[in-house]
GUDRENTI-301813 format. One record per residue: x negated, y negated, z of N, C-alpha, C in turn. Coordinates in steps of 0.1 Angstrom, whole numbers, padded with zeros to 4 digits, always signed. Example, Ala and Ser with C-alpha at 12.3 -4.5 7.8 and 13.67 -1.06 7.14 Angstrom:
-0132+0057+0078-0123+0045+0078-0132+0033+0078;-0128+0022+0071-0137+0011+0071-0129+0000+0079;
//
This chain:
-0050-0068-0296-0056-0064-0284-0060-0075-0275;-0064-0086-0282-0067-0098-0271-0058-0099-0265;-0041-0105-0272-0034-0107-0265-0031-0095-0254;-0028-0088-0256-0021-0078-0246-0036-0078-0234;-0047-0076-0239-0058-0077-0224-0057-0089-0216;-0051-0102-0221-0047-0111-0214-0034-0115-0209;-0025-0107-0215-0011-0100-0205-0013-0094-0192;-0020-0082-0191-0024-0075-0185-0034-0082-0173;-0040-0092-0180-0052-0099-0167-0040-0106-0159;-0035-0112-0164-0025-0123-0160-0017-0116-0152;-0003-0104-0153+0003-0102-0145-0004-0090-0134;-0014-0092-0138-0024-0081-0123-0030-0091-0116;-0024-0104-0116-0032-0119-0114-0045-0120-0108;-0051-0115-0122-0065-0114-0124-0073-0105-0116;-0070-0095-0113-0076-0082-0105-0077-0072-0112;-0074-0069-0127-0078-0057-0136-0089-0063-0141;-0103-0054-0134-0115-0053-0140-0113-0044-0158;-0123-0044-0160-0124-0038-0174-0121-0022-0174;-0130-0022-0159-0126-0004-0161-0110-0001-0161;-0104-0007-0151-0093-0001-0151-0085-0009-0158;-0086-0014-0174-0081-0022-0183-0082-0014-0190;-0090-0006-0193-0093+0007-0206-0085+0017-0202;-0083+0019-0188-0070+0028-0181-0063+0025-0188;-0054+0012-0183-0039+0011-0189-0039+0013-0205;-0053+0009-0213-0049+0009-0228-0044+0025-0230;-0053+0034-0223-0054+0047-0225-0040+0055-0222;-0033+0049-0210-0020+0053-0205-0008+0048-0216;-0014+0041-0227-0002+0035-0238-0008+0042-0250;-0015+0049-0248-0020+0056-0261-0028+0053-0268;-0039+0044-0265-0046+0038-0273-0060+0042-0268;-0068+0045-0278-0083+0052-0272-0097+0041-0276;-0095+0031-0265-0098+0019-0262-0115+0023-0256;-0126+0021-0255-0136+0023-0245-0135+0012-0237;-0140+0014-0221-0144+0000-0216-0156-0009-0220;-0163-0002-0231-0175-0008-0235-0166-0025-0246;-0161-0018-0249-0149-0028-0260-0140-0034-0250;-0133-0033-0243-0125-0043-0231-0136-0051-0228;-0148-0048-0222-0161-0057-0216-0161-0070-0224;-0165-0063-0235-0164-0073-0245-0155-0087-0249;-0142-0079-0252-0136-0088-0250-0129-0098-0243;-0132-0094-0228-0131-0103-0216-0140-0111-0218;-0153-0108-0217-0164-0117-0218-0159-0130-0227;-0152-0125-0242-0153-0138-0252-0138-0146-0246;-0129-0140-0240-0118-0143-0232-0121-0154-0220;-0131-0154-0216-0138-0159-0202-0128-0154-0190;-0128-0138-0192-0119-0135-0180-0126-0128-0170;-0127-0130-0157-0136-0124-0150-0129-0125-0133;-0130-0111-0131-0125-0107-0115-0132-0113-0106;-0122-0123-0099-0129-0130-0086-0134-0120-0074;-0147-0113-0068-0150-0103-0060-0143-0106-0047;-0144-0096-0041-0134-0093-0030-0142-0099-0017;-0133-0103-0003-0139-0104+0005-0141-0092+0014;-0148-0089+0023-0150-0076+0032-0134-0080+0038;-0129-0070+0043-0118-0064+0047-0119-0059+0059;-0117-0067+0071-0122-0061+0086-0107-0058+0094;-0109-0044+0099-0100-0042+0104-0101-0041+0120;-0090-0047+0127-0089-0051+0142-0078-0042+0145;-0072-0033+0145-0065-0023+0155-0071-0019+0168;-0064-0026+0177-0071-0021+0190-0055-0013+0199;-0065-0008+0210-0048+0003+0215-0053-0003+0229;-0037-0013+0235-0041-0017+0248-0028-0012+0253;-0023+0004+0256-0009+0003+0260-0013+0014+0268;-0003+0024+0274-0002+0034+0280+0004+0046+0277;+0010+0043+0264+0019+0051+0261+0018+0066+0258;+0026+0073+0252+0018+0089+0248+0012+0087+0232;+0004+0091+0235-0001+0092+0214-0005+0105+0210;+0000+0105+0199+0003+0114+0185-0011+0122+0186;-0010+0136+0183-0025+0141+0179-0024+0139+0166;-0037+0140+0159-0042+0134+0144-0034+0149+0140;-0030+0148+0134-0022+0163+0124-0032+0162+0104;-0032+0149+0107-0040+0150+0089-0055+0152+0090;-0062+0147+0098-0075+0149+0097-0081+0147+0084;-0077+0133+0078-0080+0122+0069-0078+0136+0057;-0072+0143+0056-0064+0152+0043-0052+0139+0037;-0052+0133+0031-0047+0124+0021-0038+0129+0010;-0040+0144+0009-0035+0147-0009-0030+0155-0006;-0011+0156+0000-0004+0166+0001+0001+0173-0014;+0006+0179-0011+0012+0189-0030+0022+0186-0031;+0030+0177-0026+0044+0177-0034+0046+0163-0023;+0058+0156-0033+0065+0148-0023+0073+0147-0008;+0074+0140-0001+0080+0142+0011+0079+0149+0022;+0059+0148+0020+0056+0163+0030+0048+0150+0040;+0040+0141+0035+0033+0136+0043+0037+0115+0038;+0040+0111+0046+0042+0096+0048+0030+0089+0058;+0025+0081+0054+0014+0070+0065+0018+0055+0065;+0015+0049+0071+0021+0037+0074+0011+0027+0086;+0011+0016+0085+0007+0006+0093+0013-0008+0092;+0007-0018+0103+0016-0028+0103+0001-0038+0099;+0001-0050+0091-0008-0061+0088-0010-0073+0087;-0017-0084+0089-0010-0097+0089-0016-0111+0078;+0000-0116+0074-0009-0123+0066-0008-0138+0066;-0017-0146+0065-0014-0162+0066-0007-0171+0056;+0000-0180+0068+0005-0188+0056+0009-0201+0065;+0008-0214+0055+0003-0227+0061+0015-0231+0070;+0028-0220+0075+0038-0223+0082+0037-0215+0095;+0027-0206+0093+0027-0192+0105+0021-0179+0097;+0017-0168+0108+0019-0153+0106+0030-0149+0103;+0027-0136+0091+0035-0131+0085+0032-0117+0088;+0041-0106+0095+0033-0096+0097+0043-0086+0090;+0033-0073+0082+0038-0067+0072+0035-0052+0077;+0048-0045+0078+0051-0027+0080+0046-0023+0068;+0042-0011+0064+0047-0006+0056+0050+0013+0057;+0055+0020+0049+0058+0031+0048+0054+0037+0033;+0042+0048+0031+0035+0050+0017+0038+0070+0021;+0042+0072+0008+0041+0092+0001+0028+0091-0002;+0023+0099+0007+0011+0103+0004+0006+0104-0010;+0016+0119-0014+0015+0127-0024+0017+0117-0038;+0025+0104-0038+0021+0095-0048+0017+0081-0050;+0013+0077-0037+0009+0066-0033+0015+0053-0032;+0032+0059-0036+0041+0051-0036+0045+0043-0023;+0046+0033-0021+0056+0020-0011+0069+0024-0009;+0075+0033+0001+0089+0037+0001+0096+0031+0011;+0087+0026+0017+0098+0016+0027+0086+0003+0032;+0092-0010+0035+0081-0023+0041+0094-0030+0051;+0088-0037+0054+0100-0047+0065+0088-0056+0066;+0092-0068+0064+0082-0081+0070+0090-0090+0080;+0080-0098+0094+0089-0103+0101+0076-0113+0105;+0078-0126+0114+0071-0133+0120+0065-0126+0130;+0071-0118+0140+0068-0112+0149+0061-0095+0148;+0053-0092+0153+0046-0081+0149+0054-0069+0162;+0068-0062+0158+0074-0056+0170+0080-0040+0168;+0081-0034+0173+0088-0023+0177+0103-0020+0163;+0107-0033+0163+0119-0035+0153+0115-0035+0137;+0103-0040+0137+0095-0044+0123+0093-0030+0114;+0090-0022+0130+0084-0006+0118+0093-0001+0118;+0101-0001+0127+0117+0007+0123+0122+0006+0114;+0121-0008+0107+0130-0013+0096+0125-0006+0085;+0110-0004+0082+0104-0002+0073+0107+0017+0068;+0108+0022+0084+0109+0035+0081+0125+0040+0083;+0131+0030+0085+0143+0033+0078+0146+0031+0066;+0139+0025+0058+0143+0020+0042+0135+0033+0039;+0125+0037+0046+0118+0049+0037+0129+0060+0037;+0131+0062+0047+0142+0073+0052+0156+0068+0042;+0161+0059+0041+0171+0063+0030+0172+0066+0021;+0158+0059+0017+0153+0059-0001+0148+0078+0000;+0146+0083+0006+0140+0092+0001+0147+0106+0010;+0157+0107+0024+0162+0115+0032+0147+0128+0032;+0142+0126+0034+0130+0143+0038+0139+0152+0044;+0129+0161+0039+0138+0173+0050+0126+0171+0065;+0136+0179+0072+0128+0177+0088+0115+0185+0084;+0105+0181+0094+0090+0185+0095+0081+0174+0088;+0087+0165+0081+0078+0157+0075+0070+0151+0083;+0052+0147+0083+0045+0143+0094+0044+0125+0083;+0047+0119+0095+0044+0101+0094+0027+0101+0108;+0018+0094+0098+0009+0093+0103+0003+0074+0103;+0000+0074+0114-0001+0056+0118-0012+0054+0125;-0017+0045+0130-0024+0041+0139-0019+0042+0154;-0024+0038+0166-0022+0036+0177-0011+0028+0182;-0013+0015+0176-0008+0005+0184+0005+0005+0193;+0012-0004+0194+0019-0003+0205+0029-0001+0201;+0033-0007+0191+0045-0008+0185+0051+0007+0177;+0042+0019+0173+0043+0030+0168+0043+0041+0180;+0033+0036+0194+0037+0046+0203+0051+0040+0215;+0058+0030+0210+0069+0028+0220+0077+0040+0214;+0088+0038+0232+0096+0051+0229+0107+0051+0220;+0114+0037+0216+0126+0035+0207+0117+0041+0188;+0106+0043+0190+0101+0043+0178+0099+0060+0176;+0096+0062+0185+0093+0080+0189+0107+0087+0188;+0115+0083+0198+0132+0086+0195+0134+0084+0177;+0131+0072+0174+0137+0072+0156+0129+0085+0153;+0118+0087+0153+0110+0097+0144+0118+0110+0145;+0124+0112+0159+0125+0126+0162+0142+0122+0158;+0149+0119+0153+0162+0116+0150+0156+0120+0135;+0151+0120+0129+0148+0119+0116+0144+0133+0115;+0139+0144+0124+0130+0152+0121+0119+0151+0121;+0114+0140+0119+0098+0134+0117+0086+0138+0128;+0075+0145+0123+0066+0145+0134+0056+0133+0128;+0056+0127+0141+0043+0115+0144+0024+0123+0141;+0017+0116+0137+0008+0122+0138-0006+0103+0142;-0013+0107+0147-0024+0093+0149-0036+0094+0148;-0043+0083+0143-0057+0086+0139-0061+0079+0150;-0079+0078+0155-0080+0072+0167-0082+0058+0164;-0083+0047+0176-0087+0035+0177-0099+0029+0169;-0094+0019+0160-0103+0014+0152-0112+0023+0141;-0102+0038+0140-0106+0043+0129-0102+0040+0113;-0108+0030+0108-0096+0029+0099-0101+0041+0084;-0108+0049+0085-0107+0065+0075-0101+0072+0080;-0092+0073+0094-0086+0076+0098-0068+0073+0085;-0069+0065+0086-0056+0059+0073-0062+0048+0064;-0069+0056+0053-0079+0048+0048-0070+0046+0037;-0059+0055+0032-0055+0049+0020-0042+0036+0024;-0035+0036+0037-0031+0024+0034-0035+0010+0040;-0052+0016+0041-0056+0001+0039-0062+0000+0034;-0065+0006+0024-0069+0001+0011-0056-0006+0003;-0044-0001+0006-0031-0011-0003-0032-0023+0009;-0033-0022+0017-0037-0035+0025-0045-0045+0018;-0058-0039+0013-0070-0046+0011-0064-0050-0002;-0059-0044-0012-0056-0049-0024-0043-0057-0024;-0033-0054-0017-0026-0066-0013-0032-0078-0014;-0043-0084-0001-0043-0092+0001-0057-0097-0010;-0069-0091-0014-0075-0096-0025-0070-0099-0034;-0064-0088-0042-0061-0089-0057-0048-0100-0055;-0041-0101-0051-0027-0107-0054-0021-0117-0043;-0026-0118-0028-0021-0127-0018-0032-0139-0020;-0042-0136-0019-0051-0144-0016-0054-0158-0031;-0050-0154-0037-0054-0155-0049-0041-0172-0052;-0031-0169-0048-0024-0182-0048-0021-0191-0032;-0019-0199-0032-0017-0212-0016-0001-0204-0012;-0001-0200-0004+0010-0196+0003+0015-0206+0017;+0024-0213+0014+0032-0229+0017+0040-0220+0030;+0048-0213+0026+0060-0205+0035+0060-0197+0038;+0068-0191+0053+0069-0174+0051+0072-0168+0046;+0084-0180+0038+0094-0174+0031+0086-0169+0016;+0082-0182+0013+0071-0178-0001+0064-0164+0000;+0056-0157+0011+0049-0150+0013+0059-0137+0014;+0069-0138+0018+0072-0124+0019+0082-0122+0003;+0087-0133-0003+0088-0125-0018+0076-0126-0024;+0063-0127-0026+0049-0128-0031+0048-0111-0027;+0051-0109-0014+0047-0091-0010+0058-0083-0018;+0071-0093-0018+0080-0081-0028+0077-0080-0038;+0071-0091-0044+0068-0091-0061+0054-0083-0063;+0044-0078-0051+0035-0069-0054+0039-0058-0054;+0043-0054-0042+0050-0038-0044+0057-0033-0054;+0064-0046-0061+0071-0037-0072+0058-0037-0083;+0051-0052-0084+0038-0045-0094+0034-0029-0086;+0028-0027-0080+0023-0020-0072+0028-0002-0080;+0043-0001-0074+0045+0013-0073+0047+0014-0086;+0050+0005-0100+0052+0001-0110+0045+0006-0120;+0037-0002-0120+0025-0009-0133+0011-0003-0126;+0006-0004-0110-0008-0004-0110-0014+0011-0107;-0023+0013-0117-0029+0028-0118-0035+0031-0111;-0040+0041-0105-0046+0050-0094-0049+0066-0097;-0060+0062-0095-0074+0074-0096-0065+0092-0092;-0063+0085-0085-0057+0100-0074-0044+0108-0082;-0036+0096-0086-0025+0100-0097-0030+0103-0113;-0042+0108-0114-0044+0109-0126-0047+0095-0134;-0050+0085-0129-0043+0069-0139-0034+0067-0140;-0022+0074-0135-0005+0069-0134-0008+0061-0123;+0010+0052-0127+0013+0043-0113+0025+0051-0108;+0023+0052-0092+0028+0060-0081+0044+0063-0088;+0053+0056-0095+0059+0058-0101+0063+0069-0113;+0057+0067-0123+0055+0071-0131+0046+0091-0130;+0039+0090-0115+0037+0104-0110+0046+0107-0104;+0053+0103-0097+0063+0107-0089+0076+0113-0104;+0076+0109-0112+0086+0115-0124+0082+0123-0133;+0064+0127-0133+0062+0138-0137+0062+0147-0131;+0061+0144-0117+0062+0156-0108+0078+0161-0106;+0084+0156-0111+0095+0160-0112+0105+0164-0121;
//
């Protein structure tokens, strides 16, 4: 058991607290308490570096047309491929800004499409929600729900949506419970796993984001999924 709790600390690079370490034992069959993980971290000397506050700056300085809110912070569709959210984020690194799309299923909290670019553009989210859209073809009516900004209400981005079938849906300015769950994969992005090593390159930094997402939709458990990872619900549900 020691070993494997320090498998587990290690490739969650050091962001599985105890509680959600008794998760994973529990998800392998093993009826582990957190009172006994506690423990053994302590004699481990393993201990979760606390997070920094997580401030969000979405501001809307455009003119464009915007989306009525269609989710009204409803998070927990019934089935796959009914509800998609998405935003764009940015992350440092000692050569420049790195700015990160992404595209998340509601219904299992999975990463179905990302695109990262230097430039924060109109092209960036497209990329992202075209990888969602291959990986997954929706039927038409699916609502993609985002923020304001500029880059989600231009018109080459509104034309993709409605090429897709897709209705747009927007939470307001600087609401971030408005699309609270993906930034919360924001915030754990950059706590648990960006922040945590010296990021030299862009280049460094954007396989660092591919190597989380695949932990991510993979390996990391979530409450909402029962303690599955977005993966692994997504194949019971089916």
């Amino acid at each position: 058991m020691y070993r494997r709790i320090k498998a587990l600390f290690t490739s969650s690079r050091e962001s599985l607290g105890s509680r959600e370490m008794a998760k994973n034992f529990r998800a392998e069959g093993f009826d582990v308490t957190r009172y006994k993980v506690m423990k053994i971290m302590g004699r481990l000397k393993l201990q979760v570096r606390q997070r920094i506050a997580y401030k969000i700056t979405t501001k809307r300085k455009h003119s464009d047309a915007v989306a009525a809110n269609l989710l009204n912070q409803n998070f927990n569709p019934v089935g796959l491929g009914q509800i998609w959210a998405g935003d764009i984020t940015y992350l440092k690194t000692a050569e420049g800004w790195v700015y990160l799309a992404v595209v998340m299923d509601l219904y299992s909290r999975r990463i179905v499409g990302w695109a990262t670019d230097k430039r924060m553009t109109t092209s960036l989210i497209s990329r992202a929600m075209i990888m969602a859209y291959n990986l997954r073809r929706p039927a038409k009516g699916l609502i993609f729900h985002s923020g304001r900004g500029s880059q989600y209400t231009s018109k080459p981005y509104r034309d993709l949506l409605a090429d897709y079938g897709i209705r747009p849906s927007m939470g307001d300015v600087g609401a971030y419970w408005d699309n609270a769950v993906v930034e919360r994969f924001f915030g754990s992005l950059k706590h648990d796993w960006i922040f945590k090593v010296h990021q030299p390159t862009r280049e460094h930094m954007m396989n660092d984001v591919r190597a989380y997402i695949k932990y991510y939709n993979l390996d990391r458990l979530h409450s909402s999924n029962n303690d599955l990872s977005p993966l692994q619900y997504e194949n019971l549900a089916n």
